[in-house]
C-alpha positions as CSV (number, residue, x, y, z in Angstrom):
1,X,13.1,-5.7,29.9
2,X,11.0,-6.5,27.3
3,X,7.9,-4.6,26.3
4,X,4.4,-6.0,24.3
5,X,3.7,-3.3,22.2
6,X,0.0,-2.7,22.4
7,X,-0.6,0.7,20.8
8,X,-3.4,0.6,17.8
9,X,-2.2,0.7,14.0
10,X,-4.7,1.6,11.5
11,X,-4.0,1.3,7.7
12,X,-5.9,2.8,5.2
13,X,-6.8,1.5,1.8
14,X,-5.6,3.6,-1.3
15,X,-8.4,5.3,-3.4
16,X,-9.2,3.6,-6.4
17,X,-10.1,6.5,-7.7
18,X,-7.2,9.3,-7.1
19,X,-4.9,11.2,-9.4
20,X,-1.4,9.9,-9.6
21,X,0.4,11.6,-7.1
22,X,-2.3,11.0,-4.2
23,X,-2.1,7.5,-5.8
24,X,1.9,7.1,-5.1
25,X,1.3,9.1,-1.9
26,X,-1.4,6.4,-0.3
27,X,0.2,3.5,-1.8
28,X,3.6,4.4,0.0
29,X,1.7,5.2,3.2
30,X,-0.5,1.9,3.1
31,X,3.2,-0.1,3.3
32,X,4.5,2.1,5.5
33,X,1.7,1.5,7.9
34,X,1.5,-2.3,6.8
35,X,5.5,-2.8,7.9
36,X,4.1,-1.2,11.1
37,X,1.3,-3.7,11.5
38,X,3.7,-6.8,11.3
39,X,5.4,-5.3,14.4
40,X,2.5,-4.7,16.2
41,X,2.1,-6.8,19.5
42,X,5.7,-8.0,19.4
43,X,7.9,-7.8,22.2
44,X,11.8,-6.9,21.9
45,X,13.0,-10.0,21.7
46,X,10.1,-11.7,19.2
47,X,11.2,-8.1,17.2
48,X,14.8,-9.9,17.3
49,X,13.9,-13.5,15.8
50,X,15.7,-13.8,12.6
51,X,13.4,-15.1,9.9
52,X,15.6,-18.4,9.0
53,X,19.1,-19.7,8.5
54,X,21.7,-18.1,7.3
55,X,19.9,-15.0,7.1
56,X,19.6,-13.1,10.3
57,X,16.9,-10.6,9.1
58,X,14.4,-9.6,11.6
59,X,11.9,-7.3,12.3
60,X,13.2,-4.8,14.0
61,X,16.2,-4.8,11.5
62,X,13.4,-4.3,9.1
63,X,12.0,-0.9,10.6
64,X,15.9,0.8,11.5
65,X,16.6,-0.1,7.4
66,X,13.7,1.4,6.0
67,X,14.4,4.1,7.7
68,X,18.2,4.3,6.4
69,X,16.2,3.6,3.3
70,X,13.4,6.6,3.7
71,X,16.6,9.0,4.9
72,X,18.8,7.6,1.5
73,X,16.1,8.8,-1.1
74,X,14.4,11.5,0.3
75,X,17.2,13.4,2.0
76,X,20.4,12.6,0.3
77,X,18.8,12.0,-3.0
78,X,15.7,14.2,-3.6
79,X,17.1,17.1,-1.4
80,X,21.0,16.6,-1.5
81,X,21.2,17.1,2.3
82,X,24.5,15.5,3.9
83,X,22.3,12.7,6.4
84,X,24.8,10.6,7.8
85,X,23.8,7.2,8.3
86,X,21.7,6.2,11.0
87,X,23.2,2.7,11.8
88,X,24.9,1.5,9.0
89,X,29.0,2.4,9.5
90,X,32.2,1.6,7.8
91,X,32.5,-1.9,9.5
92,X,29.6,-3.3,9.1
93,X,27.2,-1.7,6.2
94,X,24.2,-3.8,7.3
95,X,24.3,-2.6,10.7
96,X,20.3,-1.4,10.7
97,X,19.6,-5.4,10.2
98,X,22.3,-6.3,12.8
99,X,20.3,-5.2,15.8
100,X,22.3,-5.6,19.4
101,X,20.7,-6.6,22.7
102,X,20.8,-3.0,23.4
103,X,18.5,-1.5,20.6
104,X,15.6,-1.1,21.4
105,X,12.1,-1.0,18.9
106,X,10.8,2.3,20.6
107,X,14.1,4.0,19.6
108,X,13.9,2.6,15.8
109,X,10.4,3.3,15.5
110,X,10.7,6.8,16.5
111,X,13.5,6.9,14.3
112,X,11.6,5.7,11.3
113,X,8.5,7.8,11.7
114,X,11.2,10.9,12.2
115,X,12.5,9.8,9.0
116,X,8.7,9.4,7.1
117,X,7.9,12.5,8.7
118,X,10.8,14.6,6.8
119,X,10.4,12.8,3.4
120,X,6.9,13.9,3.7
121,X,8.1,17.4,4.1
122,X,11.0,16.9,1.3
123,X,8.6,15.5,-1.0
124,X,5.6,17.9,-0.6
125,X,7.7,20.9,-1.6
126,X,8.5,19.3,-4.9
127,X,6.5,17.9,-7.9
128,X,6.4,14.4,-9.9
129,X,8.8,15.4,-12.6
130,X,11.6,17.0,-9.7
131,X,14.7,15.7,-10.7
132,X,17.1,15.5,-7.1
133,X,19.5,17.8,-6.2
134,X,21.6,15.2,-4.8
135,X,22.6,11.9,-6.5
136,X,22.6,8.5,-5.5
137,X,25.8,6.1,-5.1
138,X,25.1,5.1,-8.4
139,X,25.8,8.4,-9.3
140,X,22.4,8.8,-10.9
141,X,19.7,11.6,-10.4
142,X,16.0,10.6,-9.9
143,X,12.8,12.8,-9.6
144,X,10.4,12.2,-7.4
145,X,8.3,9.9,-9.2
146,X,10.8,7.4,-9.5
147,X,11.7,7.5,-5.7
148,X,7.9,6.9,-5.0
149,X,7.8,4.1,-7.0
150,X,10.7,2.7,-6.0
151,X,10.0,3.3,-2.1
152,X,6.3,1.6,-3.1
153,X,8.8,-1.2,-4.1
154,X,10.9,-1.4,-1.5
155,X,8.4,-1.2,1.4
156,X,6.3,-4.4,-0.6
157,X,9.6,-6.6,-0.9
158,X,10.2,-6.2,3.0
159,X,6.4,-6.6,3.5
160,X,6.5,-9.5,2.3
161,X,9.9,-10.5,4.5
162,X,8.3,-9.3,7.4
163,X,5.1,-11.1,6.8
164,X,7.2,-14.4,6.7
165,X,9.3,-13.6,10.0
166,X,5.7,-12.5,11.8
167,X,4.0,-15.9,10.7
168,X,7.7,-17.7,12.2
169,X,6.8,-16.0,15.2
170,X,3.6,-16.4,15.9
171,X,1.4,-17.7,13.5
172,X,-0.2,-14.4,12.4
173,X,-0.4,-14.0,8.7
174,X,-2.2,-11.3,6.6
175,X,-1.6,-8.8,4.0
């Protein structure tokens, strides 16, 4: 069965006035909420359409690896914590793109917001200059001005992926 999702997403423009952590803070949130908005009205199946051949990305791939991405940085890198993968394995490392017939958008949204909702925990106990107690695969540390920066980047190059698979869809374009 495949569900319209109908429920209201609101995004919120960053100040143009704040200091640079509220800055990094609303700027993350407005693509957060703007990878949300791309989503919005889709049924499972229209979540499923790849954006163009050979690549098989999609938008519901897009929400389950952002949040592999939000769980990478934030819990394995800024706090150290030992967060398994969510749906990337061994086999088949882009798994969170590789959606099955049986994933569902509900489950990866909830998923995702779990995910934004700890990060925002993570990051609100530590300040700009933090450096991670955990590393990345690169072996490198970060603080926590880096990983907002680099999340800000991450979210606008799928943003802008997502906004190419919505107008594919359906026509809808927008920023």
């Amino acid at each position: 069965m495949t569900t319209e999702r109908t429920e209201t997403v609101t995004r919120v423009d960053p100040s143009t006035t704040s200091g640079e952590r509220e800055a990094l803070e609303q700027w993350l949130d407005f693509h957060r909420v703007t990878l949300a908005q791309k989503c919005h009205g889709l049924d499972d199946a229209q979540l499923r359409t790849p954006s163009a051949p050979p690549s098989d990305l999609n938008l519901l791939g897009l929400v389950r690896h952002m949040a592999e991405v939000e769980r990478g940085w934030f819990r394995r890198v800024l706090a150290g914590e030992e967060a398994p993968w969510i749906y990337s394995t061994e086999e088949d490392h882009d798994r969170d793109i590789h959606a099955s017939d049986e994933d569902t958008y509900e489950e990866a949204h909830a998923t995702w917001q779990g995910e934004i909702a700890h990060a925002r925990t993570l990051a609100a106990a530590h300040g700009l200059d933090d450096i991670g107690v955990g590393k990345h695969r690169s072996g490198e540390t970060f603080n926590l001005r880096w990983i907002y920066l680099h999340m800000i980047e991450e979210y606008a190059r799928h943003n802008g992926h997502a906004d190419l698979i919505r107008e594919r869809i359906d026509g809808a374009t927008g920023d």
